[in-house]
C-alpha positions, 0 to 999 in steps of 0.5 A: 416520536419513536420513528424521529429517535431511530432515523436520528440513530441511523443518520449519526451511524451514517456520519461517523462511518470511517469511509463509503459504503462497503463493495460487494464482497467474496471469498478468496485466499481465507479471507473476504475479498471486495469486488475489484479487478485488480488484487494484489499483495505486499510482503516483506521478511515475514514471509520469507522466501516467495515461489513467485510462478507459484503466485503468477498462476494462483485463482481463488474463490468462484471468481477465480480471482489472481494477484497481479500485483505486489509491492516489496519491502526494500528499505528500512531507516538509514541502513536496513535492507531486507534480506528477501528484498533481491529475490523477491524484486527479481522474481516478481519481474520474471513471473510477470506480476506488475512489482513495487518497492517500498521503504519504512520511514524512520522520522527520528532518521534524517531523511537525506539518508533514508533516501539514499538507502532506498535508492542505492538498493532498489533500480527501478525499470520500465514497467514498475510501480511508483516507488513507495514510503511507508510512514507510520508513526509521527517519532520523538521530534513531533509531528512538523519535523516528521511531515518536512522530512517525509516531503524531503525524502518523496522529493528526492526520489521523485528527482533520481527516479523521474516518477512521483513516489507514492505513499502508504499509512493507515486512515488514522494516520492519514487523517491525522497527520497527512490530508493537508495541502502539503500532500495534496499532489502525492497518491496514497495506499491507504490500509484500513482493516474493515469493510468500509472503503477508506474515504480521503477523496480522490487519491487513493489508488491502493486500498490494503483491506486485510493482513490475513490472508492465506496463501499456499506455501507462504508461512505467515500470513500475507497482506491484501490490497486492491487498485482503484481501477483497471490493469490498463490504468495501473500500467499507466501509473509505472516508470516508462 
């Protein structure tokens, strides 16, 4: 009986797990990195100005693992534009690590406008990442207004840009409000802050596993992502 008790235990901790099971795992920049290839940060205002050659050349832990990536805060609602953004979207190309700009969608905003923002503010080049939103709250006209504005804005840049933006929410939010079929053709960049590998099938191609790690002169602390594969698949993702 004791035995039927605990295998019933282990089967429920099974099921409600957030995700699949957790990679292997290492020490790098302070924090506990899963093992992928391909690592990569994003950093908006927070982090203030960036030396980015200093970036290109960083190696941390026993693998001497790099940032090859990162994506830039660009935009905010209608007219924000980060004051970091230009420096930082400029300097991430120089020192060669593979950039991309991201917006944070307001849904009390019409998204006609955010869009404009975003794109009269960010020119994307050969070599970029998919443009990005950032959508994380649901807003005070509720959760149908909110998804018709974030498919009307993904369309619009994916109309001027030429590439199918991407989009980035926590799992909560993701399961929530975004695993319909209305954004079954869209990748994700999915943030969840455990050892667990967000589960929402076969569309997450970023993974944001942690916000605090440490990086040598950057002040605040600093966002960690991985990609779901090799340097060669994520240069296929960018603008051609």
């Amino acid at each position: 009986m004791k035995c039927i008790y605990l295998i019933m235990i282990a089967l429920l901790l099974l099921v409600s797990t957030d995700g699949y099971s957790s990679p292997k795992e290492e020490s790098a920049f302070g924090i506990s990195v899963p093992s992928y290839k391909i690592h990569g940060i994003d950093v908006s205002g927070y982090q203030e100005k960036i030396n980015w050659k200093e970036i290109s050349g960083l190696k941390s832990g026993k693998k001497k693992i790099g940032i090859t990536f990162a994506f830039v805060k660009a935009t905010e609602g209608q007219t924000f534009k980060d004051k970091y953004f230009d420096h930082n979207w400029r300097e991430t190309k120089k020192h060669k690590i593979i950039r991309g700009a991201y917006h944070y969608y307001k849904p009390n905003v019409n998204s006609k406008l955010q869009a404009a923002n975003f794109i009269r503010c960010v020119k994307l080049e050969k070599g970029d990442m998919p443009p990005v939103l950032d959508i994380e709250e649901v807003g005070k006209y509720g959760s149908s207004n909110m998804k018709r504005g974030v498919i009307n804005y993904l369309k619009l840049l994916e109309k001027h840009y030429g590439i199918k933006p991407i989009i980035y929410t926590n799992i909560h939010f993701y399961r929530t409000y975004l695993s319909g079929y209305e954004f079954k053709k869209y990748d994700f960049w999915i943030a969840n802050y455990s050892k667990i590998i967000p589960k929402t099938g076969k569309n997450w191609l970023f993974w944001q596993y942690s916000d605090k790690g440490i990086i040598r002169n950057i002040r605040s602390k600093v966002a960690f992502n991985v990609y779901f594969g090799t340097k060669e698949n994520l240069l296929r993702i960018c603008k051609k």
